[in-house]
C-alpha positions as CSV (number, residue, x, y, z in Angstrom):
1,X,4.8,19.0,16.7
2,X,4.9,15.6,18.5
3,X,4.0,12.7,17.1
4,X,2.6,9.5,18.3
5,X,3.2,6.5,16.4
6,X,0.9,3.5,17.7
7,X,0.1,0.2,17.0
8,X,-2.2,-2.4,18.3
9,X,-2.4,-6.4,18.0
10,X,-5.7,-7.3,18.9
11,X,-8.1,-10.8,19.0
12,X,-9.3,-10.0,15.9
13,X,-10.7,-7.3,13.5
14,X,-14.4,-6.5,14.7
15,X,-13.9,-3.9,17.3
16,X,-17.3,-4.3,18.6
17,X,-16.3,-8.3,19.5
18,X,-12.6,-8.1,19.8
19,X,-10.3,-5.9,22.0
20,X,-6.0,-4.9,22.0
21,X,-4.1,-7.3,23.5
22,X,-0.9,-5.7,22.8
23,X,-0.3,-1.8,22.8
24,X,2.9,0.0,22.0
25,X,3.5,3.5,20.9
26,X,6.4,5.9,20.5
27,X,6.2,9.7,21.5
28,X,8.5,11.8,18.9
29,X,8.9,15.2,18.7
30,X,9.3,15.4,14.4
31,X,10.5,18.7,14.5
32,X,13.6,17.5,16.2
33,X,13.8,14.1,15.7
34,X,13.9,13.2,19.7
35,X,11.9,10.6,21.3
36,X,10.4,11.6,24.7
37,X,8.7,8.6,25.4
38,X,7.8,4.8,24.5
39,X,5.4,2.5,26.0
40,X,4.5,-1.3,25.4
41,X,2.3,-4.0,27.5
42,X,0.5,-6.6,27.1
43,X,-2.9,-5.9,27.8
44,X,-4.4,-8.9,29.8
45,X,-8.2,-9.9,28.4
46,X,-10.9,-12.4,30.2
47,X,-11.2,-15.5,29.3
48,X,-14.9,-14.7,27.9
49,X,-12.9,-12.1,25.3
50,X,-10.4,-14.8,24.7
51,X,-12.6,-17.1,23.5
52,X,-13.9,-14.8,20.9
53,X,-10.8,-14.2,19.1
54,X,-10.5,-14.6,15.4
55,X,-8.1,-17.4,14.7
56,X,-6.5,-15.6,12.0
57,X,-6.1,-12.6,13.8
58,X,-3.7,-14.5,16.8
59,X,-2.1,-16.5,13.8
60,X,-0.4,-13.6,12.8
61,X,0.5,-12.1,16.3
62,X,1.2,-15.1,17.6
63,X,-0.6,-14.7,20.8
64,X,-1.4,-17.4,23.1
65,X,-4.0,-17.5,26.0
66,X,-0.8,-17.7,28.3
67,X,0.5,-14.3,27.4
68,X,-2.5,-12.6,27.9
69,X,-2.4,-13.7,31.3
70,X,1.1,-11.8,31.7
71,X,-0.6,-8.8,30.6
72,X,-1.8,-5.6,32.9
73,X,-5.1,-5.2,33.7
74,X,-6.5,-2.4,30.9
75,X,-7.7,-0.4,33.5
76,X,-3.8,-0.2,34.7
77,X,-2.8,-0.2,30.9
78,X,-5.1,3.2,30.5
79,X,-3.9,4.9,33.4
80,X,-0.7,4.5,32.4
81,X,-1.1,6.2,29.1
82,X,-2.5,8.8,30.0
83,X,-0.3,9.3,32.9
84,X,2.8,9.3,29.9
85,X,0.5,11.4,27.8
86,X,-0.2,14.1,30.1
87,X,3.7,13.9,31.0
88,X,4.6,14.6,27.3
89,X,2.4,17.2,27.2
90,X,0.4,15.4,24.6
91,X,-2.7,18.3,23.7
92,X,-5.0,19.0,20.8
93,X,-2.8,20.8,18.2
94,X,0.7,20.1,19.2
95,X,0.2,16.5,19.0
96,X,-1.4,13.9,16.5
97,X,-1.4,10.3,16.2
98,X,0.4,8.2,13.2
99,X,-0.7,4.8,12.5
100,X,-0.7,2.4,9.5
101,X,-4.7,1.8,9.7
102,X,-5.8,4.3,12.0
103,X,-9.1,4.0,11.4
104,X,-8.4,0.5,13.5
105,X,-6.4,1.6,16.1
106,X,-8.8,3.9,17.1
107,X,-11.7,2.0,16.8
108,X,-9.8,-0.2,19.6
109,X,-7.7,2.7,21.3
110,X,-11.2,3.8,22.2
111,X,-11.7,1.1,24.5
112,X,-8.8,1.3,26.2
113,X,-9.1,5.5,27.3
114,X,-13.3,6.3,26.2
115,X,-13.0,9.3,23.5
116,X,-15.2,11.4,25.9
117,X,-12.3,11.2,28.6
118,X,-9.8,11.9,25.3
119,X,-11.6,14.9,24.8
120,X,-11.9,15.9,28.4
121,X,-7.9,15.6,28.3
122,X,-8.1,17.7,25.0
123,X,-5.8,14.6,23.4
124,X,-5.2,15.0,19.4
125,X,-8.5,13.9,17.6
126,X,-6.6,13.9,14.0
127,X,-5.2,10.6,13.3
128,X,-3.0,10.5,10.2
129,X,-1.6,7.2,8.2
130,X,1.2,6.4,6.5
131,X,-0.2,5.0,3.6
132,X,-1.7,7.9,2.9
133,X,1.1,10.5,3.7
134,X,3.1,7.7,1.1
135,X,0.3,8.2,-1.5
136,X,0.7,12.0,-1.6
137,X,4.5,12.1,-1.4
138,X,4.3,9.7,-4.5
139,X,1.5,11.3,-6.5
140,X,3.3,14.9,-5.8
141,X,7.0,13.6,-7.2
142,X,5.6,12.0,-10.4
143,X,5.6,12.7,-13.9
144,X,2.3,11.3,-14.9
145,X,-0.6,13.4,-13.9
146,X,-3.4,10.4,-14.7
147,X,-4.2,8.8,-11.4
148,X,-2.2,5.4,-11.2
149,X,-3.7,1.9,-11.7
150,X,-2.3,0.5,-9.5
151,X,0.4,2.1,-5.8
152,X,0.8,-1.3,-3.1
153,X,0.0,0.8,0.4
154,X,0.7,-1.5,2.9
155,X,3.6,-0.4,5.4
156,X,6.0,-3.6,4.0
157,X,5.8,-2.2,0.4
158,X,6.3,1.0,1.6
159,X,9.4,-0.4,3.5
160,X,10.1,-2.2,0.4
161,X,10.1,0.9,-2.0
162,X,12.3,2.8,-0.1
163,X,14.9,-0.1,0.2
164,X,14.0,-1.0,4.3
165,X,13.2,-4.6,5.5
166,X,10.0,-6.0,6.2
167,X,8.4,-5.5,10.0
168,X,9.4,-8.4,12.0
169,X,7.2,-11.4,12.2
170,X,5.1,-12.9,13.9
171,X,3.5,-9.0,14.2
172,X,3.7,-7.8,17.9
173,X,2.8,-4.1,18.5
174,X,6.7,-2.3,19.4
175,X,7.5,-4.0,16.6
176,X,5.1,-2.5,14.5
177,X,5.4,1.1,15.9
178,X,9.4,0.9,15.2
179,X,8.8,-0.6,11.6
180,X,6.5,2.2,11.2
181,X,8.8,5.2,12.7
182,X,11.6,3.5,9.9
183,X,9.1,4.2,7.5
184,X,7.7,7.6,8.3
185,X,11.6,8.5,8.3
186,X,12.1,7.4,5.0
187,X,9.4,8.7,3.6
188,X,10.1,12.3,5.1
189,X,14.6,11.9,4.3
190,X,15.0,12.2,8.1
């Protein structure tokens, strides 16, 4: 099974207003451990988005107006994806996505490659998170069958639970997809 661990920074929260700005995701085959591919740009925005970005949003990705105009056009950044994906052999049912908050990456993943051309490339449509594959590992190795008050989900207590530093500040998205892969592994003993 391969696994693609993604993550997005992005000019703020509401994907209907805001779009990625940052991409980066790691191809891994889990049975194996390998890594058959990476990819990270910059994803360049017009001004018009730009100036519709959620202050607190770039605060903690640290993106500035200038870097956005280093960044590939997202037409480019799509068709390099799914050049990669197609080359990995990424397909419905031997592939599936990991994120922290899928739910967002999608949402603006979505705008990058439309799901109706995801589906006509029969790309993985389950998207799984850590938080909850943490949950379940959790809930299935303790002693107390009442459901807890009270299990911090984000990905730096997860880190911080299994003994592994936080993800490198301020967030950018490789950063994120290798704090996340760290994770994943210690979670799963790999």
């Amino acid at each position: 099974m391969l696994a693609i661990f993604l993550d997005q920074e992005t000019t703020g929260l509401d994907s209907l207003r805001h779009r990625t700005i940052d991409i980066a995701f790691k191809i891994i085959d889990v049975s194996t451990d390998e890594e058959l591919a990476s990819y990270e740009s910059i994803v360049s925005q017009p001004i018009e988005v730009w100036q519709k970005h959620d202050p607190t949003s770039i605060q903690v990705n640290g993106f500035k107006w200038d870097d956005l105009q280093k960044g590939k056009d997202p037409n480019f950044v799509s068709n390099e994806v799914k050049e990669l994906f197609i080359k990995s052999g990424i397909k419905r049912g031997k592939a599936v996505f990991i994120c922290q908050n899928p739910s967002f990456d999608r949402a603006f993943f979505n705008h990058l490659i439309p799901v109706d051309e995801q589906e006509r490339l029969n790309w993985p449509y389950h998207w799984l998170d850590l938080a909850s594959m943490y949950w379940a590992v959790r809930m299935n190795h303790s002693s107390s069958s009442s459901f807890p008050e009270e299990i911090p989900l984000s990905k730096d207590n997860i880190a911080k639970f299994y003994g592994l530093p936080p993800e490198k500040k301020p967030h950018k998205a490789m950063n994120g997809v290798d704090h996340l892969v760290l994770c994943y592994k210690a979670l799963f003993k790999k």
